[in-house]
Phi, psi and omega in degrees: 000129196240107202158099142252051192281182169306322188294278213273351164291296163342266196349281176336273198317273204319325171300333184272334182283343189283359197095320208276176174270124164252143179229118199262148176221123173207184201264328174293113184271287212310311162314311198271002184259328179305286188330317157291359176253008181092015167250142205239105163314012187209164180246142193188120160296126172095000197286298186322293193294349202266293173317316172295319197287320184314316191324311225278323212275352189081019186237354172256153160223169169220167197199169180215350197267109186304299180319300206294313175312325166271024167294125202046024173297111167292313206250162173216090179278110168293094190229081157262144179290141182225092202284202163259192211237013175068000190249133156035075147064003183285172174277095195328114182264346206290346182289311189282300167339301165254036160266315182298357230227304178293345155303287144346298198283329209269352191292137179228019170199186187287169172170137158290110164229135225260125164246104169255007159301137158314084226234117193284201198279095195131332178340309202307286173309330173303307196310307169288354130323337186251301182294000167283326203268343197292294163233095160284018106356315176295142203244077187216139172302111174258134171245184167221113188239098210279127154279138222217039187251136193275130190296153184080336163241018186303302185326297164325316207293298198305297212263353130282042209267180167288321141239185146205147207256094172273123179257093183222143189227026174218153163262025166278341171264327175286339178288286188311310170305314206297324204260348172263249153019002174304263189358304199271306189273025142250024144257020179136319195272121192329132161246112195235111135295105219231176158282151180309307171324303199288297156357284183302325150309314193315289187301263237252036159277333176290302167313310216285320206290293140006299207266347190294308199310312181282327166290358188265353186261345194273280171330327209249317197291308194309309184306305178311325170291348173236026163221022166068037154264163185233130176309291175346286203271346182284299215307327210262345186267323164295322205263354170281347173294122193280338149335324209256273197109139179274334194282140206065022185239052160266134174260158185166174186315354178126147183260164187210192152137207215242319201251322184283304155312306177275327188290329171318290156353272212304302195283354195265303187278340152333278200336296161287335144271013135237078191000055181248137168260148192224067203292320173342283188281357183257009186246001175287294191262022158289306169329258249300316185274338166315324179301295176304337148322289193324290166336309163296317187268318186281337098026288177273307173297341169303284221291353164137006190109323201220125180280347188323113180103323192260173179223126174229143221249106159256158184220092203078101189240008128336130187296310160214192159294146177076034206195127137246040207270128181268335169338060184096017163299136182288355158313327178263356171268317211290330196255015167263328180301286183321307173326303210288337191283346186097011198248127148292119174254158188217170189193146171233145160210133169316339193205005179250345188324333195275341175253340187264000180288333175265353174280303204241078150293136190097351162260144189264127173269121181216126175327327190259101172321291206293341163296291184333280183297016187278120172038047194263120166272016176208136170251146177229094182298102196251333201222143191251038164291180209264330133009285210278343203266338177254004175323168177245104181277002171293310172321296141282005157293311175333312202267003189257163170304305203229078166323077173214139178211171183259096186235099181288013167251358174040050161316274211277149179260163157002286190287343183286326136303316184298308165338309163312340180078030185271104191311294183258143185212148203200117162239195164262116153099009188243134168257350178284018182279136179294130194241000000 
């Protein structure tokens, strides 16, 4: 596993719970020296004990010397980042390129190699093109096995998922996957084997298809908030239709994360150098930062019209829950806005503190919801942890300057704030609120 990034940590744990031996590799010693003393740079539930036990059973390793590592490797999987590159969005490639390239050189035998870094469409073909070139000596198999894991459910994701999307166009390679995925498809779970395009396409039709659901529910919460529909029940009326499907129809402040922003980005501009336009997906992420506009303005008005002054109390700044991933979190537009706006912030998050302390200059950290929000005139719900959802709000209402809060994950219901004793109260897509 060439990676030890989010992709290629998961993957490494979960293949090795599949039986086989992994060995994750990266270039970073300092990362491959925590991991070998047992410590996991990234936070992902269930992650730790899974890494240990392989570690313990002799089926996981970690490394940093490529050669030694790939000695008798049948499979060699590429989970490197392809962060976007700042021109329109394309996808930055140089990492997987010259994993792939280092890989070549370092091989002394046949091998499947696999990319399952986000690639745009043709990657593939590259890939194998650059490693003949690389070596022409060499014997390799290229597939695209694109991932489909939700951070904070990667696990799940992995060792349950719904498919799995094999790109293989020989059958030494369709042998070889059929036989690394045995373990999932005898229990069932669908092996859709495609051509390398399709593959490479799968993944980011799927993100993009994703990120429309949420933004198309974001757009139905403004209308509901100006004709006295409640989002909650249109989202829950629509998702019973199995066309729809209920999942991805939550509202809230906007998507964000390691994937829905640059794959969007990424596929917009693919698009357009085979001359397609994608009025869809480019009106998804135009929506996407209004929304968060929307937000900020919806903000200011809980608060009485003006932040000048005042101090709020944020509750989550992760891109979602169970993650401490700062990536495209809507956090980084909303709480420079409140600065600039004059607001002392003040912001808790279970697991981000630590990346976002350097993202958000200017914000005050505080370990406690209820210290946070102590004589805070406003509260603002950015992350639907499970934390912020069981608070006792008579109590933080109690503890505020000003009871009001803003809540854009629509924890709490309504009458459940007025009780609580929360003057101004604002959720999304909801129209019953005390103002």
């Amino acid at each position: 596993m060439i990676g030890t990034g989010y992709v290629g940590l998961v993957s490494g744990a979960c293949l090795a719970d599949l039986g086989h031996h992994v060995t994750c590799i990266d270039r970073d010693q300092g990362r491959i020296a925590r991991l070998i003393r047992g410590e996991v740079p990234i936070f992902e539930p269930g992650l730790q004990s899974m890494l240990a036990r392989n570690r313990d059973l002799g089926r996981l390793g970690f490394a940093v010397d490529l050669p030694s590592a790939l000695q008798g490797a049948e499979v060699v999987i590429i989970a490197v980042g392809t962060p976007s590159d700042g021109v329109a969005g394309a996808a930055d490639l140089s990492h997987v390129l010259t994993a792939a390239a280092e890989v070549a050189r370092a091989l002394t035998g046949p091998a499947v190699v696999v990319t399952k870094s986000t690639v745009p469409v043709g990657t593939n073909r590259r890939i194998a093109a650059e490693m003949r070139a690389a070596n022409p000596a060499i014997a390799v198999d290229v597939v695209s096995n694109p991932e489909f894991l939700r951070e904070g459910a990667a696990i799940a994701d992995f060792m349950q998922p719904d498919r799995v999307i094999i790109g293989a166009e020989t059958d030494r390679a369709r042998t070889v996957m059929a036989d690394l995925y045995r373990p999932l498809s005898g229990q069932g779970v669908p092996i859709l084997f495609t051509g390398l395009e399709s593959a490479e396409l799968t993944k980011y039709a799927a993100n993009a298809f994703l990120a429309t659901k949420i933004t198309f529910i974001n757009e139905i919460a403004a209308l509901c908030e100006r004709t006295g529909a409640d989002v909650t029940v249109v989202a829950r009326g629509m998702g019973l239709d199995p066309r729809i499907g209920a999942s991805y129809l939550q509202a809230g402040p906007g998507f964000g994360g390691s994937c829905f922003p640059k794959d969007n980005s990424a596929l917009l501009r693919m698009a357009a150098e085979h001359g397609v336009h994608l009025q869809v997906v480019q009106s998804v992420i135009a929506a996407n930062e209004d929304i968060k506009r929307r937000m900020v303005e919806k903000i200011v008005t809980t608060a009485g019209g003006s932040l000048a002054g005042k101090t709020v109390a944020v509750f989550g700044v992760t891109f979602k829950p169970d993650t401490d991933d700062m990536r495209g979190a809507p956090a980084l537009t909303i709480l420079p806005a409140l600065l600039a706006a004059g607001a002392r912030v003040r912001a808790t998050d279970p697991q981000g503190r630590s990346e976002a302390m350097a993202l958000l200059p200017g914000v005050d950290w505080h370990d406690d919801p209820y210290q946070a929000a102590l004589a805070a005139d406003l509260v603002v719900v950015l992350t639907e942890w499970d934390l912020f959802r069981h608070l006792d709000l008579r109590r933080l209402a109690q503890g505020m300057a000003s009871p009001a809060i803003a809540d854009l994950r629509n924890l709490y219901h309504p009458e459940d704030l007025r009780q609580a004793g929360f003057a101004r109260i604002a959720g999304v897509g909801r129209s019953d609120e005390a103002r």
